[in-house]
C-alpha positions in Angstrom: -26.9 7.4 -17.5 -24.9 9.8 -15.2 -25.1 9.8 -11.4 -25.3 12.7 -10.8 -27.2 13.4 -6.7 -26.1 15.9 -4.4 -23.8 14.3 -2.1 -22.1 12.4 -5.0 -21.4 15.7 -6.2 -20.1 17.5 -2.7 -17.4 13.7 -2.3 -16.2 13.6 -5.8 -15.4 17.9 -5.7 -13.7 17.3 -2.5 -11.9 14.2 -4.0 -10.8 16.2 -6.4 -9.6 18.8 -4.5 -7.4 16.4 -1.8 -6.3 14.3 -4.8 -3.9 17.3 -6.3 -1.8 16.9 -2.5 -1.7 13.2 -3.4 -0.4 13.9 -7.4 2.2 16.6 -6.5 3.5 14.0 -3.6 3.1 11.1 -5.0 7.0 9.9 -6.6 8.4 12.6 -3.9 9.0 9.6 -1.9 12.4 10.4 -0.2 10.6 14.1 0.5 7.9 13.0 2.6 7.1 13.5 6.2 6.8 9.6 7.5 5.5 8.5 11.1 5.3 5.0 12.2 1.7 4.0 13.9 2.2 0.8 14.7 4.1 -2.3 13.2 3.1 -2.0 9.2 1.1 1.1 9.9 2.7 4.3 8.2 1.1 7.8 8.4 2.6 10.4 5.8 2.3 14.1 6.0 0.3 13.3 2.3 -2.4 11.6 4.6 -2.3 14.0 7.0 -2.8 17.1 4.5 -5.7 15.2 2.4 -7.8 14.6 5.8 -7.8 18.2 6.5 -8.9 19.3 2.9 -11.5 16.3 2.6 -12.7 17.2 6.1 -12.6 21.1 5.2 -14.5 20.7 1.8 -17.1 18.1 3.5 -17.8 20.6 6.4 -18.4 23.3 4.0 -20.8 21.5 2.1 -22.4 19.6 5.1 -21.7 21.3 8.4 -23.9 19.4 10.7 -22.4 15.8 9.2 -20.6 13.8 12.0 -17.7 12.2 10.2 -15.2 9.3 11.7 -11.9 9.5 9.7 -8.8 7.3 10.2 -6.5 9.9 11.2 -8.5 11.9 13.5 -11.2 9.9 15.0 -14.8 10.8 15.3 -16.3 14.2 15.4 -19.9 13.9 16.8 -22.4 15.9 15.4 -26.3 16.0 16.4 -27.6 14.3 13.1 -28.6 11.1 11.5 -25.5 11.9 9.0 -21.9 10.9 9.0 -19.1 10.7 6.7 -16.5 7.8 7.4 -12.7 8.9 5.7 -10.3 7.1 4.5 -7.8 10.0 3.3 -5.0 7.4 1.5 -5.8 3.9 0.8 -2.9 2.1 0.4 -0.7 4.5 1.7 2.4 1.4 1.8 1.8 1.9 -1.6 2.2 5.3 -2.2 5.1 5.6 0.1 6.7 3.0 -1.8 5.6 4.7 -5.1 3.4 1.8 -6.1 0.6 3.5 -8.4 -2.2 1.7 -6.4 -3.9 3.7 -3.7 -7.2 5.7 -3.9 -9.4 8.4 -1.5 -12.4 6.4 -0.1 -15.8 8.4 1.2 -18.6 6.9 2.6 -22.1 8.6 4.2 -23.5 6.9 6.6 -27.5 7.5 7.1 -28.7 6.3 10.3 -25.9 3.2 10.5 -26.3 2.1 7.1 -24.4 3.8 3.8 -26.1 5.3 1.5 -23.5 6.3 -0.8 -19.9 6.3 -1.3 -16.3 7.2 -3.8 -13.4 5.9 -3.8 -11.2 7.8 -6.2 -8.0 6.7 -7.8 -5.9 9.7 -8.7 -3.4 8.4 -10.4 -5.6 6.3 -13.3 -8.0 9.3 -12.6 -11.0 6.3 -11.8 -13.4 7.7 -9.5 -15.9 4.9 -8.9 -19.2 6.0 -7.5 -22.7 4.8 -5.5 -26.0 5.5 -4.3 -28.3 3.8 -2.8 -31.2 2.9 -5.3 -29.0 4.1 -8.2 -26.5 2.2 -8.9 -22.9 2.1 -9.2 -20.8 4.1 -11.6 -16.9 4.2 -12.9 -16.4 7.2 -14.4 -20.6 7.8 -15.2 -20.4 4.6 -16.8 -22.8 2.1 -15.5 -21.1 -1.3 -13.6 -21.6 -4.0 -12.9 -20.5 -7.5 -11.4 -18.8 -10.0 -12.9 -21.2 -13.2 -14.0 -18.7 -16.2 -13.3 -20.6 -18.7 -11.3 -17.5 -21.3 -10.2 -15.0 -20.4 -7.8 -12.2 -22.0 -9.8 -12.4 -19.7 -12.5 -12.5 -16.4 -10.2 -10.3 -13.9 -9.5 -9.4 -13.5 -5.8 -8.4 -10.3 -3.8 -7.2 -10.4 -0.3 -4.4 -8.6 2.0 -3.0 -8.9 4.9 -2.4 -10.1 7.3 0.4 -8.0 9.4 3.2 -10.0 10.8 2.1 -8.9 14.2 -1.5 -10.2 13.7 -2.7 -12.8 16.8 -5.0 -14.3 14.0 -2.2 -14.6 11.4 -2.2 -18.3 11.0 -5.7 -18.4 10.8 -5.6 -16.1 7.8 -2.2 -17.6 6.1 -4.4 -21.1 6.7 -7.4 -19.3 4.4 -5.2 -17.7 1.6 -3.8 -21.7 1.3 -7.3 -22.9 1.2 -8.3 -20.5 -1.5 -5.2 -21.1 -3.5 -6.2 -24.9 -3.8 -9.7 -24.4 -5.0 -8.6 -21.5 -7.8 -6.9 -21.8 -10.5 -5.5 -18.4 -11.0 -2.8 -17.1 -8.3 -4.9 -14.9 -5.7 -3.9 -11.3 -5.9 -3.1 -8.8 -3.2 -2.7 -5.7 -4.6 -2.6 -3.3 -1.0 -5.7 -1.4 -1.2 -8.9 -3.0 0.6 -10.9 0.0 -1.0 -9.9 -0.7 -4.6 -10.2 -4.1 -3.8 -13.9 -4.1 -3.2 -14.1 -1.4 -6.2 -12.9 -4.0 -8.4 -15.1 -6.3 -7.5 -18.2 -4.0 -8.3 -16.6 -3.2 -11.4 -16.5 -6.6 -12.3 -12.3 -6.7 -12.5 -12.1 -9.2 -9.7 -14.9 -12.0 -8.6 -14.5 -12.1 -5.0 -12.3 -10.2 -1.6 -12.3 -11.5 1.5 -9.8 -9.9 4.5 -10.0 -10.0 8.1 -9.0 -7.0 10.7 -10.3 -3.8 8.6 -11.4 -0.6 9.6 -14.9 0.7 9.0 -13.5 3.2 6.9 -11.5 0.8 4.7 -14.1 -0.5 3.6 -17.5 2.2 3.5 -17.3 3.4 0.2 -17.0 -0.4 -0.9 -20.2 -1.7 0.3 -22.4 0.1 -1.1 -20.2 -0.1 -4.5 -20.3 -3.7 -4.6 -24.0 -3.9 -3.2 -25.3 -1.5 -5.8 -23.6 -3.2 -8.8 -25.2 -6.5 -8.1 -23.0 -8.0 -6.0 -23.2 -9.5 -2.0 -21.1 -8.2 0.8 -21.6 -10.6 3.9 -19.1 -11.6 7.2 -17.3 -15.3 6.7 -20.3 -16.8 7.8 -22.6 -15.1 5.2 -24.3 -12.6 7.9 -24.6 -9.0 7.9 -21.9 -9.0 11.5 -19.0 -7.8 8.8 -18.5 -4.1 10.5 -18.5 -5.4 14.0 -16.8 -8.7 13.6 -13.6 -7.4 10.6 -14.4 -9.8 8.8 -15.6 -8.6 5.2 -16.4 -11.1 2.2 -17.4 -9.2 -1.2 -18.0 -11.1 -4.1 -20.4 -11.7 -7.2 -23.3 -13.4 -5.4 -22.6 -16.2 -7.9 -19.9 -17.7 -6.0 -20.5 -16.5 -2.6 -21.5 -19.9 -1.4 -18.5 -21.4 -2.2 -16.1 -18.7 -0.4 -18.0 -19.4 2.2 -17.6 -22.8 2.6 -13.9 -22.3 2.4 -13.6 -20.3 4.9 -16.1 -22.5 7.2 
Protein backbone atom coordinates (compact mmCIF):
# COMPACT_ATOMS: atom_id res chain seq x y z
CA UNK A 1 0.00 0.00 0.00
CA UNK A 2 1.29 3.55 -1.05
CA UNK A 3 0.17 6.78 0.56
CA UNK A 4 -0.39 8.56 -1.70
CA UNK A 5 -3.20 11.91 -0.74
CA UNK A 6 -2.82 15.33 -1.88
CA UNK A 7 -1.14 17.06 0.78
CA UNK A 8 1.34 14.15 1.30
CA UNK A 9 2.12 14.78 -2.14
CA UNK A 10 2.43 18.93 -2.07
CA UNK A 11 5.18 18.24 1.63
CA UNK A 12 7.21 15.42 0.34
CA UNK A 13 7.78 17.66 -3.37
CA UNK A 14 8.57 20.59 -1.33
CA UNK A 15 10.87 18.37 0.95
CA UNK A 16 12.43 17.34 -1.83
CA UNK A 17 12.99 20.46 -3.30
CA UNK A 18 14.54 22.27 0.19
CA UNK A 19 16.45 19.00 0.87
CA UNK A 20 19.06 19.63 -2.26
CA UNK A 21 20.16 23.25 -0.12
CA UNK A 22 20.61 20.92 2.84
CA UNK A 23 22.87 18.06 0.60
CA UNK A 24 25.03 20.62 -1.27
CA UNK A 25 25.66 22.31 2.40
CA UNK A 26 25.77 19.74 4.33
CA UNK A 27 29.96 18.83 5.05
CA UNK A 28 30.52 22.60 3.92
CA UNK A 29 30.72 23.22 7.50
CA UNK A 30 33.51 25.79 7.77
CA UNK A 31 31.52 27.68 4.69
CA UNK A 32 28.37 28.29 6.39
CA UNK A 33 26.71 31.49 7.46
CA UNK A 34 26.20 30.72 11.46
CA UNK A 35 24.13 33.03 13.96
CA UNK A 36 23.79 32.40 17.56
CA UNK A 37 19.89 32.58 18.91
CA UNK A 38 20.35 31.96 22.15
CA UNK A 39 22.64 29.77 24.45
CA UNK A 40 22.68 26.20 22.34
CA UNK A 41 20.47 27.71 19.69
CA UNK A 42 22.27 28.05 16.25
CA UNK A 43 20.57 29.35 13.03
CA UNK A 44 22.55 28.61 9.65
CA UNK A 45 22.07 30.41 6.43
CA UNK A 46 21.13 26.33 5.34
CA UNK A 47 17.97 26.91 7.75
CA UNK A 48 17.37 30.07 6.62
CA UNK A 49 17.42 29.15 2.68
CA UNK A 50 15.18 25.76 3.26
CA UNK A 51 12.38 27.98 5.13
CA UNK A 52 12.03 30.20 2.20
CA UNK A 53 11.80 27.28 -0.39
CA UNK A 54 9.43 25.07 1.97
CA UNK A 55 7.42 28.16 2.56
CA UNK A 56 7.53 29.16 -1.32
CA UNK A 57 6.61 25.60 -2.56
CA UNK A 58 3.72 25.28 0.35
CA UNK A 59 2.25 28.72 -0.75
CA UNK A 60 2.19 27.70 -4.26
CA UNK A 61 0.45 24.61 -3.60
CA UNK A 62 -1.83 26.00 -0.76
CA UNK A 63 -2.03 29.76 -0.75
CA UNK A 64 -4.66 30.38 1.76
CA UNK A 65 -2.71 27.87 4.51
CA UNK A 66 -1.56 29.85 7.62
CA UNK A 67 1.80 28.30 8.46
CA UNK A 68 3.89 28.92 11.93
CA UNK A 69 7.62 28.07 11.10
CA UNK A 70 10.58 28.30 13.50
CA UNK A 71 12.45 30.87 11.79
CA UNK A 72 9.85 33.23 10.87
CA UNK A 73 6.93 32.95 13.16
CA UNK A 74 3.37 32.78 12.18
CA UNK A 75 1.69 33.97 9.09
CA UNK A 76 -2.06 34.21 9.73
CA UNK A 77 -4.30 33.30 7.10
CA UNK A 78 -8.25 33.26 7.14
CA UNK A 79 -8.64 29.26 7.15
CA UNK A 80 -9.09 26.29 9.25
CA UNK A 81 -5.52 25.23 7.70
CA UNK A 82 -1.93 25.64 8.84
CA UNK A 83 1.35 24.24 8.15
CA UNK A 84 3.83 24.19 11.26
CA UNK A 85 7.82 24.16 9.83
CA UNK A 86 10.58 22.96 11.13
CA UNK A 87 13.15 23.78 8.14
CA UNK A 88 16.37 21.75 9.89
CA UNK A 89 15.98 19.39 12.74
CA UNK A 90 18.93 18.94 14.34
CA UNK A 91 20.68 21.72 12.97
CA UNK A 92 23.76 21.18 16.00
CA UNK A 93 24.01 18.32 14.02
CA UNK A 94 24.36 19.37 10.73
CA UNK A 95 26.61 22.23 11.69
CA UNK A 96 28.72 19.77 13.27
CA UNK A 97 28.45 17.43 10.27
CA UNK A 98 26.67 14.78 12.22
CA UNK A 99 24.49 12.86 9.58
CA UNK A 100 21.35 13.03 11.79
CA UNK A 101 18.96 15.90 11.11
CA UNK A 102 15.69 15.77 8.87
CA UNK A 103 12.84 18.54 7.37
CA UNK A 104 9.71 18.15 9.60
CA UNK A 105 6.01 19.29 8.14
CA UNK A 106 2.96 19.17 9.89
CA UNK A 107 -0.90 20.47 8.77
CA UNK A 108 -2.75 21.40 11.22
CA UNK A 109 -6.77 21.10 10.59
CA UNK A 110 -8.66 23.11 12.97
CA UNK A 111 -5.84 22.61 16.10
CA UNK A 112 -5.32 19.03 15.57
CA UNK A 113 -2.79 17.41 12.66
CA UNK A 114 -3.88 15.69 10.28
CA UNK A 115 -0.84 14.80 8.50
CA UNK A 116 2.79 15.19 8.60
CA UNK A 117 6.78 14.37 6.92
CA UNK A 118 9.73 14.49 8.29
CA UNK A 119 12.34 13.75 5.75
CA UNK A 120 15.88 12.63 6.27
CA UNK A 121 17.98 13.72 3.39
CA UNK A 122 20.98 12.29 3.91
CA UNK A 123 19.64 8.30 4.40
CA UNK A 124 17.00 9.66 1.87
CA UNK A 125 14.04 8.31 4.58
CA UNK A 126 11.01 10.36 4.19
CA UNK A 127 8.63 9.03 6.75
CA UNK A 128 4.97 9.92 6.19
CA UNK A 129 1.22 10.24 7.86
CA UNK A 130 -2.33 10.77 7.53
CA UNK A 131 -4.85 10.85 9.50
CA UNK A 132 -7.03 7.46 9.02
CA UNK A 133 -4.22 6.07 6.80
CA UNK A 134 -1.59 5.19 8.45
CA UNK A 135 2.05 5.83 8.62
CA UNK A 136 4.58 5.12 5.94
CA UNK A 137 8.67 4.99 5.59
CA UNK A 138 9.36 5.14 2.27
CA UNK A 139 5.50 3.70 1.09
CA UNK A 140 6.23 0.99 3.23
CA UNK A 141 3.68 0.42 5.92
CA UNK A 142 5.04 0.91 9.93
CA UNK A 143 4.49 0.22 12.59
CA UNK A 144 5.30 0.28 16.48
CA UNK A 145 7.38 -1.80 18.18
CA UNK A 146 5.52 -4.73 20.40
CA UNK A 147 7.90 -4.81 23.51
CA UNK A 148 5.62 -4.60 26.54
CA UNK A 149 8.42 -4.09 29.59
CA UNK A 150 10.21 -1.06 29.98
CA UNK A 151 13.54 -2.77 30.81
CA UNK A 152 13.87 -4.14 27.57
CA UNK A 153 13.13 -0.74 25.55
CA UNK A 154 14.94 1.51 23.74
CA UNK A 155 14.85 5.11 25.09
CA UNK A 156 15.25 8.51 23.19
CA UNK A 157 15.46 11.74 24.94
CA UNK A 158 17.52 15.18 24.53
CA UNK A 159 18.19 17.98 26.14
CA UNK A 160 18.24 19.63 28.38
CA UNK A 161 20.30 23.07 27.56
CA UNK A 162 22.72 24.04 30.22
CA UNK A 163 20.73 27.25 30.63
CA UNK A 164 17.50 25.40 31.30
CA UNK A 165 15.65 26.57 34.95
CA UNK A 166 14.16 22.91 34.87
CA UNK A 167 17.56 21.26 34.16
CA UNK A 168 17.82 19.22 37.29
CA UNK A 169 14.43 18.19 37.05
CA UNK A 170 15.22 16.64 33.65
CA UNK A 171 19.02 15.32 34.51
CA UNK A 172 16.91 13.75 37.76
CA UNK A 173 14.44 11.82 34.92
CA UNK A 174 17.28 10.67 32.47
CA UNK A 175 18.83 9.01 35.98
CA UNK A 176 15.50 7.47 36.78
CA UNK A 177 15.08 6.00 33.36
CA UNK A 178 18.63 4.76 33.22
CA UNK A 179 17.98 2.52 36.48
CA UNK A 180 14.83 0.94 35.24
CA UNK A 181 16.43 0.06 31.43
CA UNK A 182 18.85 -2.03 30.70
CA UNK A 183 20.18 -0.58 27.52
CA UNK A 184 22.04 2.95 27.72
CA UNK A 185 19.25 5.67 26.81
CA UNK A 186 20.09 7.36 23.48
CA UNK A 187 20.15 11.01 22.58
CA UNK A 188 20.76 11.21 19.19
CA UNK A 189 19.82 15.43 18.56
CA UNK A 190 16.82 15.30 16.61
CA UNK A 191 13.28 15.40 18.54
CA UNK A 192 11.68 14.88 15.03
CA UNK A 193 13.52 11.69 14.14
CA UNK A 194 13.16 10.83 17.50
CA UNK A 195 9.51 10.45 17.53
CA UNK A 196 9.89 8.92 13.77
CA UNK A 197 11.76 6.30 15.20
CA UNK A 198 9.47 5.47 17.50
CA UNK A 199 6.57 5.02 14.84
CA UNK A 200 8.85 3.07 12.92
CA UNK A 201 9.39 0.85 15.58
CA UNK A 202 13.46 1.63 15.91
CA UNK A 203 13.07 3.01 19.38
CA UNK A 204 10.15 2.06 22.12
CA UNK A 205 9.63 5.20 23.80
CA UNK A 206 10.87 9.53 23.79
CA UNK A 207 10.11 11.60 26.32
CA UNK A 208 11.75 15.54 26.43
CA UNK A 209 10.70 18.53 28.02
CA UNK A 210 10.89 22.32 26.53
CA UNK A 211 9.98 21.59 22.68
CA UNK A 212 8.54 23.63 20.20
CA UNK A 213 5.22 22.81 18.46
CA UNK A 214 7.02 22.53 15.44
CA UNK A 215 9.61 19.98 16.79
CA UNK A 216 7.37 17.87 17.22
CA UNK A 217 4.09 18.10 14.49
CA UNK A 218 5.08 15.81 12.05
CA UNK A 219 5.71 13.28 14.92
CA UNK A 220 2.41 13.04 16.39
CA UNK A 221 0.58 12.03 14.03
CA UNK A 222 3.57 9.51 12.87
CA UNK A 223 3.63 7.85 16.02
CA UNK A 224 -0.36 8.07 16.57
CA UNK A 225 -0.97 6.52 13.20
CA UNK A 226 1.42 3.64 13.51
CA UNK A 227 -0.14 2.40 16.65
CA UNK A 228 1.58 4.07 19.06
CA UNK A 229 0.42 6.86 22.14
CA UNK A 230 1.67 10.32 22.35
CA UNK A 231 0.46 11.84 25.86
CA UNK A 232 2.11 14.83 28.34
CA UNK A 233 4.14 13.19 31.63
CA UNK A 234 1.05 12.73 33.17
CA UNK A 235 -0.56 10.67 30.36
CA UNK A 236 -3.02 13.66 29.22
CA UNK A 237 -3.46 15.26 26.01
CA UNK A 238 -1.71 19.00 27.71
CA UNK A 239 1.63 17.96 25.66
CA UNK A 240 1.60 21.08 23.17
CA UNK A 241 0.74 23.61 25.89
CA UNK A 242 2.67 22.24 28.75
CA UNK A 243 6.39 20.97 26.54
CA UNK A 244 6.23 18.11 27.84
CA UNK A 245 5.92 15.29 25.04
CA UNK A 246 5.99 11.40 25.96
CA UNK A 247 5.76 9.03 22.72
CA UNK A 248 6.07 5.57 23.03
CA UNK A 249 4.45 2.03 22.07
CA UNK A 250 1.31 2.07 24.17
CA UNK A 251 2.77 -1.15 25.64
CA UNK A 252 4.98 0.50 28.04
CA UNK A 253 3.48 3.88 28.43
CA UNK A 254 2.33 3.19 31.85
CA UNK A 255 5.45 2.54 33.08
CA UNK A 256 7.21 5.86 31.60
CA UNK A 257 4.82 7.32 33.21
CA UNK A 258 5.25 6.24 36.47
CA UNK A 259 8.85 7.18 36.28
CA UNK A 260 8.37 10.28 35.57
CA UNK A 261 5.45 10.69 38.35
Amino acid sequence: MKLNSANINVIVKACRKASKVLIRDFGEIENLQVSIKGPGDFVTAADKKVEKILIDELGKARPNYSILSEEIGEIKNETEFKWIIDPIDGTANFLHGIPHFGISIGLEKNNEIICGVIFDPIKNEIFAAEKGNGSYLNNKRIRVSARSKLKDSIIFTGGPKHDAKNRELVIGEYKKFSEKVLLPIRKLGSAALDMAYVAAGRCDGFWQRNLNYWDIAAGIILVKEAGGFVTDFEGNNDYIENKTILANNSRISDEMIEVLK
